[in-house]
TITOR-334184 format. One line per field, with one value per residue: residue number from 1; chain; z, x, y of N, C-alpha, C in turn. Coordinates in steps of 0.02 Angstrom, whole numbers, plus 32768, in hexadecimal, padded with zeros to 4 digits. Each point is the difference from the previous one (the first is absolute). Layout:
N
seq NUM:...
mol A:...
n.up Z:...
n.east X:...
n.north Y:...
ca.up Z:...
ca.east X:...
ca.north Y:...
c.up Z:...
c.east X:...
c.north Y:...
***
This chain:
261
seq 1:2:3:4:5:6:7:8:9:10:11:12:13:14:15:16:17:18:19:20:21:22:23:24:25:26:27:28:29:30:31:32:33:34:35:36:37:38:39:40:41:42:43:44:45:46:47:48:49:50:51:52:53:54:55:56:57:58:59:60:61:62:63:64:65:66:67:68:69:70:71:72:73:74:75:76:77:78:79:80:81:82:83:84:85:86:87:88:89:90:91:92:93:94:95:96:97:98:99:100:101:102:103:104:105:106:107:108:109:110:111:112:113:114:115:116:117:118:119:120:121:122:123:124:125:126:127:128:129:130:131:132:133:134:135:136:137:138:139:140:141:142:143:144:145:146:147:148:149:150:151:152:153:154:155:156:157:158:159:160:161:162:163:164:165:166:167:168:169:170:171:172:173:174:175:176:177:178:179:180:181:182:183:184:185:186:187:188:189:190:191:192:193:194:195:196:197:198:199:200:201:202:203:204:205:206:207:208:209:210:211:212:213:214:215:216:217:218:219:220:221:222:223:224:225:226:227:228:229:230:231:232:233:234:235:236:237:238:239:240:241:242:243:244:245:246:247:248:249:250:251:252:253:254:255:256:257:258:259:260:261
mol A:A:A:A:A:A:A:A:A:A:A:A:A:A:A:A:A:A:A:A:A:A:A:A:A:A:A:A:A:A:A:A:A:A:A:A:A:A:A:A:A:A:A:A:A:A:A:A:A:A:A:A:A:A:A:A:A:A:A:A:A:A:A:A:A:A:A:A:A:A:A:A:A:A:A:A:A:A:A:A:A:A:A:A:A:A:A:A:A:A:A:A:A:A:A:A:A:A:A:A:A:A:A:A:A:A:A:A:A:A:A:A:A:A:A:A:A:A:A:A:A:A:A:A:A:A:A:A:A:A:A:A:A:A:A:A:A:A:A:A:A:A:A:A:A:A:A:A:A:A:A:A:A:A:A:A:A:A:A:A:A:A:A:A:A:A:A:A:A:A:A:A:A:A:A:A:A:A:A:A:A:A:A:A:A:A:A:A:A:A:A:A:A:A:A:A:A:A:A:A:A:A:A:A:A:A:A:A:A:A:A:A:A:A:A:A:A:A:A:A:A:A:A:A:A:A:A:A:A:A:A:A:A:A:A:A:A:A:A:A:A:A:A:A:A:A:A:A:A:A:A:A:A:A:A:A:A:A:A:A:A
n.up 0980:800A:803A:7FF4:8028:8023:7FE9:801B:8059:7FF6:7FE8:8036:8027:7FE5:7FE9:8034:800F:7FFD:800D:8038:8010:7FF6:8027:8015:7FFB:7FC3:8032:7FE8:7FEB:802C:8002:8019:7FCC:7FFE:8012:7FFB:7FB7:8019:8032:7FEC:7FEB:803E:8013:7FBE:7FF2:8023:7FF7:7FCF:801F:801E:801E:7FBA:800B:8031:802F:8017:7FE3:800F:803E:8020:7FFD:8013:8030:7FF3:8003:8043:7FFE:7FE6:7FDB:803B:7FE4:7FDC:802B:8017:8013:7FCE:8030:7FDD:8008:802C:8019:7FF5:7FD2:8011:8013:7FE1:7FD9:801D:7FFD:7FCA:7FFC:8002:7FDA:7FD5:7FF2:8002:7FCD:803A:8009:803D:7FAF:8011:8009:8005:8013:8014:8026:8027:8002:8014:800E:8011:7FEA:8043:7FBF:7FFF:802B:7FE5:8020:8007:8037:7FE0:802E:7FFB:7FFA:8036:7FCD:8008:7FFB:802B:803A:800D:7FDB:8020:8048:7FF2:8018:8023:8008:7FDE:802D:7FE5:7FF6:8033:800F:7FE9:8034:803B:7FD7:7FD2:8035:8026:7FC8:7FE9:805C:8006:7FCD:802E:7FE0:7FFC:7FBF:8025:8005:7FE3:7FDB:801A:8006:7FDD:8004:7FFE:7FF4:7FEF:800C:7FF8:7FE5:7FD6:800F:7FEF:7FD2:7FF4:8023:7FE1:7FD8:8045:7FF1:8011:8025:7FE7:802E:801F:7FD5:7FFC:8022:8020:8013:8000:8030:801C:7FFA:801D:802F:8016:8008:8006:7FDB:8009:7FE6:7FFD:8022:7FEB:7FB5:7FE6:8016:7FD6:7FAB:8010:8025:7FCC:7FDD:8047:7FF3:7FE1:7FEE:8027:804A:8004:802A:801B:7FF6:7FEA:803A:800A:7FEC:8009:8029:7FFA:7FDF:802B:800E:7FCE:7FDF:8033:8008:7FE0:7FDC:7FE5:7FF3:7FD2:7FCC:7FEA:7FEF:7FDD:7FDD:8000:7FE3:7FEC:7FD8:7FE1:7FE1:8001:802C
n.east 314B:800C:8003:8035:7FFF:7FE3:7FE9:801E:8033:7FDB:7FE2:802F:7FFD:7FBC:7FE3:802F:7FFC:7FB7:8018:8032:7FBF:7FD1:801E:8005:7FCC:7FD1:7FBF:800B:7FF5:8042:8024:8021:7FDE:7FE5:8047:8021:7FF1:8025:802A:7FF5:7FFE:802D:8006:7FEE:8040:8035:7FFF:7FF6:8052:8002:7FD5:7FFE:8023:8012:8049:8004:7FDD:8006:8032:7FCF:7FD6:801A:8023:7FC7:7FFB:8041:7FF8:7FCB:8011:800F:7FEF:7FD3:8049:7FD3:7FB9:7FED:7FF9:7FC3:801C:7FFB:7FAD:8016:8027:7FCE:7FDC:801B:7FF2:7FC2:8004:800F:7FBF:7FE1:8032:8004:7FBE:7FDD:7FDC:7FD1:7FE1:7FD0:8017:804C:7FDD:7FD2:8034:8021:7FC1:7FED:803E:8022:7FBC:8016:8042:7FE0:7FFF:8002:800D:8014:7FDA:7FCD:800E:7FCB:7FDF:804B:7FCB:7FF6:8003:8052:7FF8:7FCD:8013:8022:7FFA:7FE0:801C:8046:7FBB:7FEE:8029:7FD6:7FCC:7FD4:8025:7FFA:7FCF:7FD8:802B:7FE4:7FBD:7FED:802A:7FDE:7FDE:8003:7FF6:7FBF:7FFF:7FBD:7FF4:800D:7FF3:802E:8025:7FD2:7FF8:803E:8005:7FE5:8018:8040:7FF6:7FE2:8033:8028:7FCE:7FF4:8047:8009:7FCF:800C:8029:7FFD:7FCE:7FFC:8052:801D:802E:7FE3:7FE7:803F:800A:7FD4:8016:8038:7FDF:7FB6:801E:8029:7FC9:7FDF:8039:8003:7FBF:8029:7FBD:7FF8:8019:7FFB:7FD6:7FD3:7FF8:7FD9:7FC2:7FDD:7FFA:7FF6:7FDB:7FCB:8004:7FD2:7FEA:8043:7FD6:7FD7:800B:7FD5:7FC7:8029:803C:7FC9:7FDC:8021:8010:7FB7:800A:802A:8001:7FCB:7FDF:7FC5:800B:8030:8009:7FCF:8009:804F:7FD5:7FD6:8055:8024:7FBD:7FF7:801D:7FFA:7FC2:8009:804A:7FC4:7FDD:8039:8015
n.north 0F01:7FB7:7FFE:8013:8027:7FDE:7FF3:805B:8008:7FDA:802E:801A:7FC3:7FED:8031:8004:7FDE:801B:8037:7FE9:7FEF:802F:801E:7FB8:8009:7FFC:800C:8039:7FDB:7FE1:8040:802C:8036:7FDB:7FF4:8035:7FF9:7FC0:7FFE:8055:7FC4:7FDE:8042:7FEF:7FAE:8006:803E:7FBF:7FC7:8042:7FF5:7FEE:804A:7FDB:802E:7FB4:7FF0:803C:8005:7FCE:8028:8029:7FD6:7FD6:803A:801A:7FC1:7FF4:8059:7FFE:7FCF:803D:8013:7FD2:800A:7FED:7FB8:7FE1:7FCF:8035:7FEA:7FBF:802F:8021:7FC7:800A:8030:7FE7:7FCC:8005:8024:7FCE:7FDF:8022:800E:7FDC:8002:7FFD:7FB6:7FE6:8041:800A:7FBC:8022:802E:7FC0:7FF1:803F:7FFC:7FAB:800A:803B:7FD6:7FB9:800F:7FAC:8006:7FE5:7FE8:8040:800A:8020:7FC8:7FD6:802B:7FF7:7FC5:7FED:7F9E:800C:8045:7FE3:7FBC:8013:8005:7FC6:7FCE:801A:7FF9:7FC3:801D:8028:8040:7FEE:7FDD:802C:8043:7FBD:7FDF:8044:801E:7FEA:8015:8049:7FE5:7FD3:8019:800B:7FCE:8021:7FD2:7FD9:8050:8027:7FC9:7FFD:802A:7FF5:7FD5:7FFE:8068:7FD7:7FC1:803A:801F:7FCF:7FDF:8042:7FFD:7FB9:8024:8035:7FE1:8006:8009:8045:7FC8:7FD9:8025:7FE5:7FB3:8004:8047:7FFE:7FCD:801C:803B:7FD7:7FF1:8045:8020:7FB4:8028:803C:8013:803D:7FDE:802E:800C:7FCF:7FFF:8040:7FED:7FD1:801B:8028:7FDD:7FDC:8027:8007:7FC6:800C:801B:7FD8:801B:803A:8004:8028:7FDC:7FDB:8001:8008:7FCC:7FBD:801D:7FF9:7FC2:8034:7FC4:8030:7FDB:8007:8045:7FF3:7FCF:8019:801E:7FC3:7FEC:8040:800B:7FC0:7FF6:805A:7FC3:7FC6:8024:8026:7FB7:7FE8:801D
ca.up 7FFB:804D:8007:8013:800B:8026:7FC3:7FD7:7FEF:7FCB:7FCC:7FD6:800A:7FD0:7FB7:7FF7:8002:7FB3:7FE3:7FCB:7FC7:7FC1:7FE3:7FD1:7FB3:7FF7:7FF7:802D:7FFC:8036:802F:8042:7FEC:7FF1:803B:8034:7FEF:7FFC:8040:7FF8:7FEC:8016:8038:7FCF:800F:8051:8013:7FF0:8048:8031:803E:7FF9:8013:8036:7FE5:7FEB:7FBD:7FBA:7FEB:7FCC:7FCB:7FDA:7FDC:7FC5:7FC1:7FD8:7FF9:7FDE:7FB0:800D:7FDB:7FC9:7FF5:7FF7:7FC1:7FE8:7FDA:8013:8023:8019:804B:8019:800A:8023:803F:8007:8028:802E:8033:8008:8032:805B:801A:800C:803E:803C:7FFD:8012:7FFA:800D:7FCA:7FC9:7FF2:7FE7:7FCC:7FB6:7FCF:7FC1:7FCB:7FC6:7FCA:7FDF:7FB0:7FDE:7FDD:7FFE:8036:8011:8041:802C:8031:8016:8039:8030:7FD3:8020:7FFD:7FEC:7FBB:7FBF:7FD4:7FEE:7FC2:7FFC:7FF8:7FC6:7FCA:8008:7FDC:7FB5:7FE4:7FFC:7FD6:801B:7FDA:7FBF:7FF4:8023:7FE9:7FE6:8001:801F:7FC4:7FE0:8011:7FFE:7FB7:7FD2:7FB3:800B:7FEA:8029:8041:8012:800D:8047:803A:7FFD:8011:805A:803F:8005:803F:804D:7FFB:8021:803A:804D:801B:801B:8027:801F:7FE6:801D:801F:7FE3:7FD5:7FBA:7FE0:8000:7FE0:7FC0:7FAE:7FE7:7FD3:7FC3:7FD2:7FED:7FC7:7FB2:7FE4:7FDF:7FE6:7FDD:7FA6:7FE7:8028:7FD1:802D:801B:7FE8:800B:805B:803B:7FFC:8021:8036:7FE8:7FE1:8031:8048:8023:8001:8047:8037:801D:7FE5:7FFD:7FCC:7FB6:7FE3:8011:7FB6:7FC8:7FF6:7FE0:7FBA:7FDC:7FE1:800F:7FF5:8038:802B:803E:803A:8028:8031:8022:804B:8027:8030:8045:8037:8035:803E:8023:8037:8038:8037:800C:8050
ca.east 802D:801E:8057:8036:803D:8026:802B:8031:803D:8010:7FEC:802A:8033:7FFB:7FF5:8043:800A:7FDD:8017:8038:7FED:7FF2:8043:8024:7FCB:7FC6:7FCC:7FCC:7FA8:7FE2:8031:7FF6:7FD3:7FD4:7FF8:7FD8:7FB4:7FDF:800B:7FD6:7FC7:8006:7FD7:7FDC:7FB9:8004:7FDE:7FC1:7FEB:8043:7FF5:802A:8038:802F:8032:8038:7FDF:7FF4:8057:8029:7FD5:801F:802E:7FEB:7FF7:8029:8038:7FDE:8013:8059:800D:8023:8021:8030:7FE0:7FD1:7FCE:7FD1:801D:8034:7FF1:8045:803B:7FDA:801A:8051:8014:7FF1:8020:8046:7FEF:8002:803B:8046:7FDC:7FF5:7FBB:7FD2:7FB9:7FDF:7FDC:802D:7FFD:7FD3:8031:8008:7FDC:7FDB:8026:8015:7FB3:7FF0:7FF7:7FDB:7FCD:7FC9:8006:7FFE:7FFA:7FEB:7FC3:7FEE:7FCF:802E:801C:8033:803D:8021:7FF0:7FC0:8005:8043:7FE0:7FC6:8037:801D:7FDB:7FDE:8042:7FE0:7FD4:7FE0:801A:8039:7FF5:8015:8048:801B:7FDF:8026:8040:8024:7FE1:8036:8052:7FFD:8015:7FBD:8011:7FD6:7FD2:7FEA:7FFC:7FB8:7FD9:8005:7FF1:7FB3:7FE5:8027:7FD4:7FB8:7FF9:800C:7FC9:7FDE:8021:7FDF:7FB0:7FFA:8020:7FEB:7FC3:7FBF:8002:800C:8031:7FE7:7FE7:804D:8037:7FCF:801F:8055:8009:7FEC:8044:802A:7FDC:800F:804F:8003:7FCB:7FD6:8009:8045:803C:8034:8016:802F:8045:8053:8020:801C:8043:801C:8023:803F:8036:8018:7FEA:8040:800F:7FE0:7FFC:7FB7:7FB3:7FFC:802F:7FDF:7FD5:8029:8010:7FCA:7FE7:803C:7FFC:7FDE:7FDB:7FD0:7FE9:801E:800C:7FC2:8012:8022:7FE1:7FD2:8014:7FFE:7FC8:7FEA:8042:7FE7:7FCE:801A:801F:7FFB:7FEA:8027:8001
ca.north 7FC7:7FF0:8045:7FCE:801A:7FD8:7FDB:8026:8003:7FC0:801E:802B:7FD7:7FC8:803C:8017:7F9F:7FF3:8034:7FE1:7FCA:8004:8024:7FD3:7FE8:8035:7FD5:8038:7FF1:7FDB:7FFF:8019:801F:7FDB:7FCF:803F:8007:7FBA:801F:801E:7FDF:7FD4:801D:800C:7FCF:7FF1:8034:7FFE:7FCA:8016:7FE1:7FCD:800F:8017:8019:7FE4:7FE7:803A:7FF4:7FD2:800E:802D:7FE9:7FE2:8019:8027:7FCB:7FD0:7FE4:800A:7FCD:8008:7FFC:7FB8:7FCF:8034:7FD8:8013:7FE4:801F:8005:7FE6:8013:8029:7FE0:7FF4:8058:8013:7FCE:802D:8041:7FD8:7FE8:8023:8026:7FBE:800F:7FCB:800A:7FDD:7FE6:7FE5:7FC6:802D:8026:7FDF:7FF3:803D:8015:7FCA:7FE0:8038:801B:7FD7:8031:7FDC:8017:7FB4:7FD7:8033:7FFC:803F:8006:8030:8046:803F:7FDD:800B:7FFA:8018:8042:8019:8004:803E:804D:8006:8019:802D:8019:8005:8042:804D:800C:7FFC:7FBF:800F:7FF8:7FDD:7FE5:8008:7FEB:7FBB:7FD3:8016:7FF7:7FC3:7FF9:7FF1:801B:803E:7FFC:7FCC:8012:8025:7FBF:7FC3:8027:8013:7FB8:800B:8028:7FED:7FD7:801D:803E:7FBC:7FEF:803E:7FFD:7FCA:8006:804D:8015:801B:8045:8033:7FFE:7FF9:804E:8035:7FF6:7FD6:803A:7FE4:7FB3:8006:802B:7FCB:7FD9:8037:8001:7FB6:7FDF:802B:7FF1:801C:7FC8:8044:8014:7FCD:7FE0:8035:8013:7FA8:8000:802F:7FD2:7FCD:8034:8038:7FDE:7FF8:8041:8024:7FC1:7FF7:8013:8047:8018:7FE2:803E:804C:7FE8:8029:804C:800E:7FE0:8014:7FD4:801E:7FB4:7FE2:802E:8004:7FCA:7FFD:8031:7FF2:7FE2:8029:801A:7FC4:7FF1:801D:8014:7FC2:8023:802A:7FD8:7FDB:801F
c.up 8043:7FFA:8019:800E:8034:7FB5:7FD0:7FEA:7FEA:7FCE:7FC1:8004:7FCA:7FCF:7FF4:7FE7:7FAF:7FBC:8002:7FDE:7FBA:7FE1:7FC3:7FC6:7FF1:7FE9:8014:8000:8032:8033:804A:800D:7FFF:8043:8036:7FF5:8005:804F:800C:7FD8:801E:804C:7FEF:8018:8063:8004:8000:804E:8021:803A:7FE6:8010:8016:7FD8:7FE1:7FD4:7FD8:7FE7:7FD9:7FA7:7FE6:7FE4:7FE4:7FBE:7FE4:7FE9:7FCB:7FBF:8004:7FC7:7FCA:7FF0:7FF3:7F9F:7FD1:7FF0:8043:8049:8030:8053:802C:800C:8025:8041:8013:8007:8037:803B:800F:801C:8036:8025:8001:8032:804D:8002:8014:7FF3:7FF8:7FC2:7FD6:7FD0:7FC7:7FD0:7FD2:7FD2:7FDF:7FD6:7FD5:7FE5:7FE0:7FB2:7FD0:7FEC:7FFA:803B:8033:8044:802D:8031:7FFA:8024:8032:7FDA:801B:802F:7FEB:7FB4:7FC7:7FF7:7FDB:7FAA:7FE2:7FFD:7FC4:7FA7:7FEC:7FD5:7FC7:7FD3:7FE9:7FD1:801B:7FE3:7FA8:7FE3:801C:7FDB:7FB3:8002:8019:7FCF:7FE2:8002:7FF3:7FBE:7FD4:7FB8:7FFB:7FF6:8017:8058:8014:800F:8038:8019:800D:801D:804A:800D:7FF9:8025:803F:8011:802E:8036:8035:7FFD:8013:8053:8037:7FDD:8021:802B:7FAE:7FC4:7FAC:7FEF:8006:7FD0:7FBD:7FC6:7FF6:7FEB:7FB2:7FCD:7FE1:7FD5:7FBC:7FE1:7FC0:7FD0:7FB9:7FA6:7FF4:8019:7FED:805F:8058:7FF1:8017:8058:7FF1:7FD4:8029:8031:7FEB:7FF1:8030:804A:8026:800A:8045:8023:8024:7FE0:7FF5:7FCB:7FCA:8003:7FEB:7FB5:7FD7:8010:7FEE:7FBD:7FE5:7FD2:800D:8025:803D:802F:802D:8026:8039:8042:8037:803E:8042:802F:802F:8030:802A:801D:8036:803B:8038:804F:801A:804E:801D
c.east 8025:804E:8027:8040:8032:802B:8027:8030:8008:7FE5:8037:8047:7FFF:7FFC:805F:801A:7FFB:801D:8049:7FF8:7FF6:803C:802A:7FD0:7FEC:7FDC:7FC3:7FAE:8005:803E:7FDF:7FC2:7FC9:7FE2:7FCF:7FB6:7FE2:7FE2:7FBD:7FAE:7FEA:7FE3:7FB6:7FBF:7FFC:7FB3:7FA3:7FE3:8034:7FFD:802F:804E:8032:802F:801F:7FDD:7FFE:8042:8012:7FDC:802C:8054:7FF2:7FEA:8031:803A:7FD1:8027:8060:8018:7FFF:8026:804C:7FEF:7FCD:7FBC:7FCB:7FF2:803C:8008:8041:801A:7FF7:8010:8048:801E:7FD0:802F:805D:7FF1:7FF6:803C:801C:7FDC:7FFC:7FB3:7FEE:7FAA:7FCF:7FB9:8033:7FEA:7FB2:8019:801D:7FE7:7FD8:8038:7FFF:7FC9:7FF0:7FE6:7FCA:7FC4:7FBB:7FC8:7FC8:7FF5:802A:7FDA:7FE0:7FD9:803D:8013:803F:804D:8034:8009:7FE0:800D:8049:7FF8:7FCB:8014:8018:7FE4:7FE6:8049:8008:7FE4:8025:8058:8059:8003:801B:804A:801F:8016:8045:803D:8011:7FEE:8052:8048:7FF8:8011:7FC5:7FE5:7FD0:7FB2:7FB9:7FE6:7FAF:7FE3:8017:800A:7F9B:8000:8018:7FCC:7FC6:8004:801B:7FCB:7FB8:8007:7FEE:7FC8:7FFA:800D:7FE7:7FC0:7FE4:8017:8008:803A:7FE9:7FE9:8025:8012:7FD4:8015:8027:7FF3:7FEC:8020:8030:7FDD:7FE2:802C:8006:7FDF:7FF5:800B:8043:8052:803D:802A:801A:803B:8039:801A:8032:8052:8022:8031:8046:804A:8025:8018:8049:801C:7FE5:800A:7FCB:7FDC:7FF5:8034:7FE8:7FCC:802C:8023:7FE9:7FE8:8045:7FFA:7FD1:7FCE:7FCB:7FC7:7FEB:7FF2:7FB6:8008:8035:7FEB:7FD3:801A:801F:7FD8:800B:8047:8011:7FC9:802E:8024:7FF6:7FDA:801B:7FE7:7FDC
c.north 7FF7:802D:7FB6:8021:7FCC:7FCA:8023:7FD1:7FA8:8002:801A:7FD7:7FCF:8027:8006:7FB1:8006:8023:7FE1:7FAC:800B:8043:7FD9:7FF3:803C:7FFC:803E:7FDF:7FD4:801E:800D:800E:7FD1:7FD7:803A:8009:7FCD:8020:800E:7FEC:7FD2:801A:802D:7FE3:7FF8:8036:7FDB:7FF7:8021:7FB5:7FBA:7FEC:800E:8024:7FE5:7FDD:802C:7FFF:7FC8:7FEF:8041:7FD5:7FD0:802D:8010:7FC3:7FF5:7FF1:8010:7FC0:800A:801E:7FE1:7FE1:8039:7FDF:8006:7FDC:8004:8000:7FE0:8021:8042:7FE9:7FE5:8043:8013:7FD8:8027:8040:7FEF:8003:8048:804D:7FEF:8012:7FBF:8020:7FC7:7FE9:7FEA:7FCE:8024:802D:7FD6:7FD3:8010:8022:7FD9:7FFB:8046:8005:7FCA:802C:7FE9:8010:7FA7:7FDD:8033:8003:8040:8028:803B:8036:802B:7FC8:8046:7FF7:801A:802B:8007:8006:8030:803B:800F:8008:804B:8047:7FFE:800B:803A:8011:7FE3:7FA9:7FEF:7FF6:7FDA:7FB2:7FEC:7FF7:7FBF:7FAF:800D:7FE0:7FB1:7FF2:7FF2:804C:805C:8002:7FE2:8014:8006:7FC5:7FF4:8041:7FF3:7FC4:8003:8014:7FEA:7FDC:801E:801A:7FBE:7FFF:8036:7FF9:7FC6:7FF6:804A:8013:800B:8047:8035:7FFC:7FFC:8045:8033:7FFC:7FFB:803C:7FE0:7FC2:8029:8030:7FC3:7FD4:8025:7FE3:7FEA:7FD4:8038:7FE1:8029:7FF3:804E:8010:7FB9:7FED:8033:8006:7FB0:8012:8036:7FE9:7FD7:802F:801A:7FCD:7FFB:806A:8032:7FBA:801A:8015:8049:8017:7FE0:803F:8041:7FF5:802C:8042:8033:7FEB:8021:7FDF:7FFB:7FBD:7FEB:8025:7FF6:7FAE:8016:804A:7FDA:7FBF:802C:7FFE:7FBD:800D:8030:8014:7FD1:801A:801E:7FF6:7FC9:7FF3:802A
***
């Protein structure tokens, strides 16, 4: 994977920005946390075309990931890219962050959340645009997806019952959208366990153990503000049920870590 150490210390300038944004909500399936693994998927895809990339395009591809979902904490709707670009623009101002893709950074944020994924150019794969949505997709997968998925249906007020279907429908059009776009590299054969772990999930006849993780959430969803204190939950609650998902998000989120840099 490409190294980016020249993009630390704004790395840790916008992650600190981000962290007293989402301090005021709670939203662990899209806080800080997420934005970093968007990050990290997003040099995922740079790595297919390094030659595509100057420094300063990877920089401004990393603070397009890490601003993308700062809006929901303003809003919880699906529809949130705006206001995304209105806390990035206040990180402009009050940093003095410049950048010759600014005008690229916000508009791969504000079209982010068009799910349709609609009057795309995708001949320009290694746009800002195109991957930023991809990246972020790609965060939807595998078990970390699962609990992501779940909760942020949860906070929109969509009916529980109702959750497994439109999750199956969403990740099928994000899952499209990367092979339409990266089908002729590796990516589809990285990611093709985790889409299909997240569609088990969802899809499975026996609804005993969806239902108990999706209520789980619901019961618990104001009781943890991250992804590690919901797992750390359920392995305390002791909920035999549960305990191998919340391990198996364990596992993604420190392979993730540990390759960050």
């Amino acid at each position: 994977m490409l190294h980016t150490p020249f993009c630390k210390d704004l790395f840790i300038l916008a992650t600190e920005y981000i962290n007293n944004i989402f301090s005021k909500s709670n939203i662990p399936s899209h806080d800080t946390s997420h934005h970093i693994r968007t990050w990290y998927n997003a040099k995922k895809i740079a790595d297919i075309a390094p030659e595509q990339f100057s420094d300063k395009k990877l920089e401004a591809l990393m603070i397009a990931c890490l601003f993308h979902d700062t809006g929901l904490s303003v809003t919880k709707s699906e529809k949130h890219g705006h206001y995304s670009t209105l806390i990035f623009n206040d990180f402009c101002k009050q940093t003095g962050y410049i950048s010759e893709y600014k005008d690229c950074i916000y508009k791969a944020i504000s079209d982010h959340d068009k799910k349709d994924y609609k009057n795309r150019d995708r001949e320009d794969k290694f746009s800002i645009y195109n991957i930023l949505p991809v990246a972020d997709d790609m965060d939807a997968f595998g078990y970390i997806g699962i609990f992501r998925y779940a909760e942020i249906y949860i906070l929109r007020d969509i009916n529980t019952e109702d959750i497994p279907d439109r999750i199956l429908k969403n990740v099928t059009g994000r899952w499209n959208n990367l092979n339409s776009i990266y089908g002729d590299s590796n990516l589809s054969s990285i990611f093709e366990e985790k889409y299909q772990t997240l569609v088990s999930f969802y899809s499975n006849d026996d609804k005993h153990i969806t239902n108990t993780f999706i209520n789980y959430i619901a019961e618990n969803v104001n009781n943890y503000k991250t992804i590690e204190e919901f797992t750390e939950m359920i392995i305390q609650d002791n909920c035999c049920l549960l305990k191998t998902i919340a391990k198996e998000i364990i596992k993604e989120t420190d392979a993730i870590n540990r390759r960050l840099y």
